[in-house]
N, C-alpha and C positions, 0 to 999 in steps of 0.2 A: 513227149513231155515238153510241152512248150510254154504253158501258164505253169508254173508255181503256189500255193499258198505256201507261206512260213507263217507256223503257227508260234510267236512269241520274239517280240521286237526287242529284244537284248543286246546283247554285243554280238555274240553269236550267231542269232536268226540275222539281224541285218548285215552282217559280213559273208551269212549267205545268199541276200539278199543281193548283194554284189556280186558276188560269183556268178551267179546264174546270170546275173543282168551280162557281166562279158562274155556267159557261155552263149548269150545269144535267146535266151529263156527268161519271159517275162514273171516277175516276182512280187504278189502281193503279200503284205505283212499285217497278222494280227499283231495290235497289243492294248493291254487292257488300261493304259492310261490315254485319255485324250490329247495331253499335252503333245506327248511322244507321238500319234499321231499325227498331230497338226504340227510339229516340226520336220518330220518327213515330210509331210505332203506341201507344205506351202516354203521350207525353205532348205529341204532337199540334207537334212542334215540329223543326227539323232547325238546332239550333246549330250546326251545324260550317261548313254551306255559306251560311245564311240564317237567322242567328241575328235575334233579334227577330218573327219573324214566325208566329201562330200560326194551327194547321193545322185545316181543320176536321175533324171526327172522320171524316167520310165517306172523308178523303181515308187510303190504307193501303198499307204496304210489304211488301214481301216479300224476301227475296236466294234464291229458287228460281226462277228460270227459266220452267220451264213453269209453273207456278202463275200467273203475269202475265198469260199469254193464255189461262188456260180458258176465260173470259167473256169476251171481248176482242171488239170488233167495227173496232180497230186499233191500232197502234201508234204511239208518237212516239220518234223514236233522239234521243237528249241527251246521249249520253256524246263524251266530245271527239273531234275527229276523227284523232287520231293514231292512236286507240284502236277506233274502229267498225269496222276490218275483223276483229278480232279477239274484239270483241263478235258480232257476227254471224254470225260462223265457230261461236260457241257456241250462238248461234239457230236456227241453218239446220237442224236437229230438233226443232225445236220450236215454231217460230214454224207456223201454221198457212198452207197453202198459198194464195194469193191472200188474202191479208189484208192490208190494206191500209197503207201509212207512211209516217210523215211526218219527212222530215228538221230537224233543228232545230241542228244543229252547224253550225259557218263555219270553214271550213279546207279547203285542200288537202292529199291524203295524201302527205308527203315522199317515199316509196320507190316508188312508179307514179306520182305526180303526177295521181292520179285525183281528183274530186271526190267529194262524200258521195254524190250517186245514182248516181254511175258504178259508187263499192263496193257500192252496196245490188245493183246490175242485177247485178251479177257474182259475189255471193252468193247474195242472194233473186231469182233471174228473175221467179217466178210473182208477186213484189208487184208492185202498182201501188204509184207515188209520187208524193208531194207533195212541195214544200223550204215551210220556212215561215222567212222573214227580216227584219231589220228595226232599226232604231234602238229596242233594248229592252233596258234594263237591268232585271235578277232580282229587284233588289232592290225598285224602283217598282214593275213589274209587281206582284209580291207584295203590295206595300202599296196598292197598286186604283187608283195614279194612271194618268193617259190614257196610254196608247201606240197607236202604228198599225203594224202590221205587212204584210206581203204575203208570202201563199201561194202557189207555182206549180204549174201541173203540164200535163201538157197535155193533160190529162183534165181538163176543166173541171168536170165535174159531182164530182170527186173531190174539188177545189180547194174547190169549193163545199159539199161537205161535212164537211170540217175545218173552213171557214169557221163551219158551224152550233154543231160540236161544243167552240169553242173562243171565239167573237165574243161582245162583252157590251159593256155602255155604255162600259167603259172598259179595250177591247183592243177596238182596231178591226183585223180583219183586209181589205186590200183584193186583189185577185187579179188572178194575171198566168199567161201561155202561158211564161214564156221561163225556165225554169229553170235553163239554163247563166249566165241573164244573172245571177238573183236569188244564185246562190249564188257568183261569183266575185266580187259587188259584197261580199258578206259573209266574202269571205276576204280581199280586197286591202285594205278599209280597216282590218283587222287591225294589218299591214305600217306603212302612212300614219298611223294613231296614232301607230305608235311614233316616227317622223319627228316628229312633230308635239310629242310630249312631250320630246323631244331638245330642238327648237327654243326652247319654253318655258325647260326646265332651264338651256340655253345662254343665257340673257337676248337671245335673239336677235331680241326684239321680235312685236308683233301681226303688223307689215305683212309678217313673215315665215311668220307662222303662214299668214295666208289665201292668200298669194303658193302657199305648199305644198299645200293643201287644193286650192286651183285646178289647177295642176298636177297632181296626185297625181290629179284625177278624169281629166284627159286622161290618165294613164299607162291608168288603170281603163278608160278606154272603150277604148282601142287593143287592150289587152292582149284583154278582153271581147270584140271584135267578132272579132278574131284566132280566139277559139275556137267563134265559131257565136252569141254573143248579138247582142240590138239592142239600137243604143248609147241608145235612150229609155229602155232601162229603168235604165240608170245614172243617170236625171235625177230617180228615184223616190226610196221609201222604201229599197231593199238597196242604192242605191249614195249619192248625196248624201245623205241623211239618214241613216243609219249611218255615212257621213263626219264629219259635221258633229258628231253625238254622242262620238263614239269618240274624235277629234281635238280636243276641245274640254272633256271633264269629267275632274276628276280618280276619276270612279269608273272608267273604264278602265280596266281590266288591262293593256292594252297603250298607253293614253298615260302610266301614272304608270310602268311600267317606263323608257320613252324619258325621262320627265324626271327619272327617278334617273341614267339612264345621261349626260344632258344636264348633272347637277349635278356627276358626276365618280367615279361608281360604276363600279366594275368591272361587265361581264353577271352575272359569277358569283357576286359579292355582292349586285345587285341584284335578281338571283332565290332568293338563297341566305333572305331576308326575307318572300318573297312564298310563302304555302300555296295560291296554287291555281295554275293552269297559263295562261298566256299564249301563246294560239295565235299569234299574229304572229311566236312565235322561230323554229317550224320552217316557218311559210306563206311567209316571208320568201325560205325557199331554195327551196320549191317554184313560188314565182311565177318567181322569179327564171330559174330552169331552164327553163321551160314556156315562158318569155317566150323566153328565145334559142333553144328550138327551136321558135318560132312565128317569129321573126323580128320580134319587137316590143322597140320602146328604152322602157327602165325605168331611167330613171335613180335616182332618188326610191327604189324601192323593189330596185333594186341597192345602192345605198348602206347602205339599212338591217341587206342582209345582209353587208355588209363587215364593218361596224362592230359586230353581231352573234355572227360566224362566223370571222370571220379578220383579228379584232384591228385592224382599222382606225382610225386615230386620227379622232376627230370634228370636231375641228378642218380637219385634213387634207380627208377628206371634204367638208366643207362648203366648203370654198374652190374643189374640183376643180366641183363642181356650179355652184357663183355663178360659174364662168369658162368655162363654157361657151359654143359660138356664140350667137350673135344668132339669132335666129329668127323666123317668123309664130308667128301661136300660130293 
């Protein structure tokens, strides 16, 4: 894997658009505004998604499609996952047949409650795939501080060659088989941030925060084991440690939403301020859904969609959970 496409010029896709550029692996990016192209390509820089950060020349965009994969030896999907089935519907003539992709989005799709490789298998069959997850924010990435991520697939030798085309002194990739597990650990603490930033905003104290975090990871393994993962892998980087980030810094998109929403913002002012997209709004109801037709209790991440989706007062909320039975844990 030596060319890259990244499909989706975000903060995201072009943070890995750097990555690979120091793994040594050339990187072109779709995105579908021209602007954001022509600021990569002519001044080396993507203000809009990751301002600050500049590009090296190697790295070039495009907003045509098949132009991405002529030289392609794989792909990486980065566009949010609301939006992947509909990116890919645009692919499916063009992406080239058994080429290989790596999922990079964390969400579940609200309308089939599919995850990101479930829509890849059911658009692209002929790809084989990888999910690649982890406690990684764009902005560090980009700027070359340490992150550890984990690749899955259950093609090891697949996993293992992402791992080449993307690993460098300071992006550790580590590799795992259990793909269902890596990629619900990266959609549920979505959800748990936002709990998390609520609790903050509410001056609800630390010993609340962590009380949640704790919890919030038993919701995650129940819910997780529910669909076919092992509950280890939620002890890794895609589930505890993308808890622990996502719940804890205010670069979160989804914990500084919950501590607007916690200080006494309406949702729809509190997104009406925020320019990018906070996947926890609609994962919220997709967990939520998936969870009662699995037959798993989500309290934690029921509540967030309440109070999210159907006007639930937070206060409210928060009492009905702190009163709940005694239990083992």
């Amino acid at each position: 894997m030596k060319r890259l496409a990244i499909i989706g010029a975000g903060a995201w896709g072009t943070a890995l658009a750097v990555v690979a550029e120091r793994a040594g692996t050339t990187a072109t990016l779709w995105a579908r505004d021209p602007d954001v192209v022509d600021a990569i390509n002519q001044r080396h820089e993507n203000p809009r998604y990751l301002p600050g950060v500049t590009l090296d020349r190697a790295i070039t965009a495009t907003a045509h499609l098949g132009r991405a994969f002529e030289t392609s030896d794989a792909a990486l999907l980065a566009v949010p996952a609301q939006s992947l089935r509909a990116v890919l519907e645009r692919l499916r003539d063009r992406i080239p047949d058994g080429l290989p992709v790596l999922h990079c989005a964390k969400g579940i799709e609200i309308r089939s409650l599919a995850m990101m490789s479930q829509i890849g298998l059911q658009v692209l069959p002929g790809s084989p795939f990888a999910v690649l997850s982890g406690p990684s924010f764009s902005a560090e990435v980009a700027r070359d501080l340490p992150s550890a991520v984990v690749i899955a697939s259950d093609d090891v030798s697949l996993a293992e060659r992402f791992t080449s085309a993307l690993g460098s002194a300071r992006f550790r990739p580590y590799l795992s088989r259990d793909c269902v597990g890596v990629e619900i650990g990266g959609a549920v603490k979505n959800v748990l941030a936002i709990a998390c930033g609520i609790v903050v905003g509410r001056g609800l104290g630390d010993n609340a925060r962590a009380a949640l975090i704790t919890r919030g990871l038993a919701e995650m393994v129940r819910f997780g084991v529910a669909q076919g993962a092992e509950a280890e892998t939620f002890r890794g980087l895609s589930g505890l440690g993308d808890m622990v980030l996502s719940c804890t810094a205010g670069q979160s998109r989804n914990y500084s939403l919950g501590l607007a929403l916690g200080r006494g913002q309406s949702v729809d002012a509190a997104l009406a301020i925020r320019r990018v997209l906070v996947e926890g709004m609609a994962t919220a109801s997709a967990v939520v859904e998936l969870a009662d037709r699995s037959g798993v209790e989500m309290p934690i991440c029921t509540a967030v969609d309440a109070i999210l989706h159907r006007g639930a007062s937070i206060d409210a909320t928060t009492n009905r959970l702190l009163r709940r039975p005694y239990r083992s844990e």
